[in-house]
N, C-alpha and C positions, 0 to 999 in steps of 0.2 A: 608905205603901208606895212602896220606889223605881220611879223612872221605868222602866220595859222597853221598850226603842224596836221590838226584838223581834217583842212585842207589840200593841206601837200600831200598827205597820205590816202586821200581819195583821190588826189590827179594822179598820183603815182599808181593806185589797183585801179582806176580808170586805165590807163594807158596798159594795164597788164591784162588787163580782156582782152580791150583790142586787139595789141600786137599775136596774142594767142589765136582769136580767134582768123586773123589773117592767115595764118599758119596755114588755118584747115580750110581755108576757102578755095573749094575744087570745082566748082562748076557756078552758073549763072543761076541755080537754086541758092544757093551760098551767099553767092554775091548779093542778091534780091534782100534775103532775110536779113543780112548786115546793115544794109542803106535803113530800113523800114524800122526795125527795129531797136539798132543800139546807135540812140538817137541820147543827146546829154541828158535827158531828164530821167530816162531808164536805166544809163548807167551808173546814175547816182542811185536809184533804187536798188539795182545788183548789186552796187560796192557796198547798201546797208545790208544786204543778205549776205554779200561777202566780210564782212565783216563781226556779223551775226553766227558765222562759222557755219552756216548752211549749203555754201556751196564755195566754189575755187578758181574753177577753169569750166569754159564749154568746151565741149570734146567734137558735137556735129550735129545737123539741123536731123531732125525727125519727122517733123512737118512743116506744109507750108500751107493754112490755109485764110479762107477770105476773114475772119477773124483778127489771128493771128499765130502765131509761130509757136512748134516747139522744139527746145535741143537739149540733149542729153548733155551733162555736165556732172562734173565729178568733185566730190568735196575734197579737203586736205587729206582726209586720210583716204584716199581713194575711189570712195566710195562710190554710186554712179546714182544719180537723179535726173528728174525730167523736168523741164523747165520751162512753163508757158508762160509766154508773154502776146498780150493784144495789144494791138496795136489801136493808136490813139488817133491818127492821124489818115491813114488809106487804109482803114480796114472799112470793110461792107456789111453794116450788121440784118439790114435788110426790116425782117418782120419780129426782130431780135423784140422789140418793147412789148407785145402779146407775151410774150413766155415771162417778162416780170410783172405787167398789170396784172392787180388779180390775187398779186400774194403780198398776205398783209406783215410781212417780212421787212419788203420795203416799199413802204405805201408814201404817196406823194412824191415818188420818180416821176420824171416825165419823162414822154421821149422829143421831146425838144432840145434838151442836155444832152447833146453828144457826149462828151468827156464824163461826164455824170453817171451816163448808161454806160458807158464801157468800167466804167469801175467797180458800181454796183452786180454789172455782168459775172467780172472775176469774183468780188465776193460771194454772190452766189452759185457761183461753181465751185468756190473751196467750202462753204457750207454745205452744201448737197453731197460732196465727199465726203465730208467728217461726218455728216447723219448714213450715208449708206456705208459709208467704213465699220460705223457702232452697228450700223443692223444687221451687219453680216454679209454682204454682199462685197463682192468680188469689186473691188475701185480702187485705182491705186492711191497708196494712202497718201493722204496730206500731210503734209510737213510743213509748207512756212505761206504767205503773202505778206506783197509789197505794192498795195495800188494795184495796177494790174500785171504784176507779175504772181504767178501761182510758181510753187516749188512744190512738186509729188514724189512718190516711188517710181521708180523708172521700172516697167517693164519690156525686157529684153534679155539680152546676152551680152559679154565683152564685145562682140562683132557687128550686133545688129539689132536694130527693135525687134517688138514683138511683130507678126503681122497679122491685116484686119481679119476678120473671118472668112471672108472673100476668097481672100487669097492661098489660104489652107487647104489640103487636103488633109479631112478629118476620118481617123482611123473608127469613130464609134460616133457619127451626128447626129444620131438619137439621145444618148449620154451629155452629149453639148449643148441640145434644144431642152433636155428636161432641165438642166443647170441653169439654163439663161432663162427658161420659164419662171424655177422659184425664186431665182434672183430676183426677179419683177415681184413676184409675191413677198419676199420680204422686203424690199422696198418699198411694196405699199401698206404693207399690217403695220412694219417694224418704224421705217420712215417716216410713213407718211407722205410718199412720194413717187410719181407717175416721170420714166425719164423722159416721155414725148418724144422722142425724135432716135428711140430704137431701131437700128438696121444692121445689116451684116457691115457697115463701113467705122462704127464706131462701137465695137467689140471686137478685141483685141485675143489673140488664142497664145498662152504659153505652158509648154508643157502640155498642151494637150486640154488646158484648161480655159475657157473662157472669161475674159478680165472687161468689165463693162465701162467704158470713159466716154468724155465729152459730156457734161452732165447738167451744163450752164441752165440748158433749157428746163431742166428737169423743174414739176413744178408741184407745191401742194397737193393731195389726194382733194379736197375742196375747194379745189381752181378751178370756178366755171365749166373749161374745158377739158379738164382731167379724164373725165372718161372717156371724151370722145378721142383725144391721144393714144387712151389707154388701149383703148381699140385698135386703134391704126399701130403701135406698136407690135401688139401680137399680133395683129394682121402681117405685117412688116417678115416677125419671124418665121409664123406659119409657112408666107410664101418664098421666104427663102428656103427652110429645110426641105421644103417638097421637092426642091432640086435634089436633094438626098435622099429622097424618097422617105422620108419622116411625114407620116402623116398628123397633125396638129388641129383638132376640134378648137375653134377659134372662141366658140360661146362658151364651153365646157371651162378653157383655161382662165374667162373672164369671171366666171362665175366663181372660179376656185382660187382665184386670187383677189376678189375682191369679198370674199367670206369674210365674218366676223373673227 
């Protein structure tokens, strides 16, 4: 067989994730995320992002969920990003095909195509970033796809992610609810777009600042069901800040965010 340098050069930054990533395998969350997802067809995918100079090394998993995984990873020049990859094979997408029927983006998916809907998933999650990144809203920004791998902004620290909103104690949560309220409103003026599936578990607080992710779902302002989302979103908000005693007119913020 002739030589393919090609080749060799993808088994060789293939074999340089893995042994990397072994390094950091600390616990049986680690180990999980390893087996599931750098399976050969995605490590050829990294090694074209790695190659593409977008990323280097993973540094450690961030999440683990029925989707799929994310981990922080650092480019050549040190740089640090976040790195979601779904999984093709044991993830659980559930009632995942309602959030892309509907939108004439990608019309004639079906949800029959497992491998199909997971792809299209990811591109519409890096689209709905690159539309809520221009409209001004707080998402981390997009940087690169590979199939279904997404490459973002990492938000965190050298030590640690961000954490959800949940998990904060917020020094002004009046300040944070009016932020993630216009967020929603330019999302929908600027966007065109309702992210459905708003709660304190996928907004992210750094610096004090609320950073809005997870956005797959998010869907057209003229998807069917967009308003009634849109409602259960700020419903969503409403009843969490009232843990803070933030009180939040739930018709007032529909009405002012879905203004001309």
């Amino acid at each position: 067989m002739p030589y393919d340098k090609k080749s060799q050069d993808a088994e060789t930054a293939i074999e340089r994730i893995v042994d990397s990533w072994k390094m950091r395998r600390k616990d049986d969350d680690d180990r999980k995320s390893y087996d599931e997802v750098f399976n050969k067809q995605n490590l050829m995918r990294i090694y074209k992002l790695m190659s593409d100079g977008v990323l280097d090394v993973f540094d450690f998993t961030i999440s683990t969920g029925k989707e799929g995984n994310v981990f922080r990873a650092s480019t050549a020049k040190g740089e640090h990003v976040a790195v979601k990859i779904f999984r093709t094979s044991t993830a659980t997408f559930g009632d995942m095909y309602k959030y892309v029927a509907g939108d004439p983006r990608f019309f004639g998916v079906g949800g029959g195509n497992r491998k199909r809907l997971i792809m299209v998933w990811a591109e519409k999650e890096f689209m709905n970033l690159e539309a809520l990144h221009r409209a001004g809203v707080r998402v981390p920004k997009p940087i690169a796809r590979n199939q279904n791998i997404i490459v973002m902004e990492y938000i965190g620290d050298e030590t640690e992610p961000a954490r959800q909103l949940r998990n904060v104690a917020l020094e002004d949560p009046g300040r944070v609810a009016r932020q993630v309220l216009d967020y929603m409103a330019l999302a929908y003026r600027k966007a065109s777009l309702v992210h459905s599936d708003l709660s304190e578990f996928n907004i992210l607080v750094k610096d004090g600042e609320p950073v809005i992710i997870d956005v797959g779902q998010a869907v057209l302002k003229d998807h069917p069901n967009a308003q009634e989302w849109l409602r259960r979103d700020v419903t969503n908000i409403a009843r969490y800040f009232r843990k803070n005693d933030v009180k939040i007119d739930v018709e007032a913020e529909l009405k002012e965010i879905t203004r001309p």
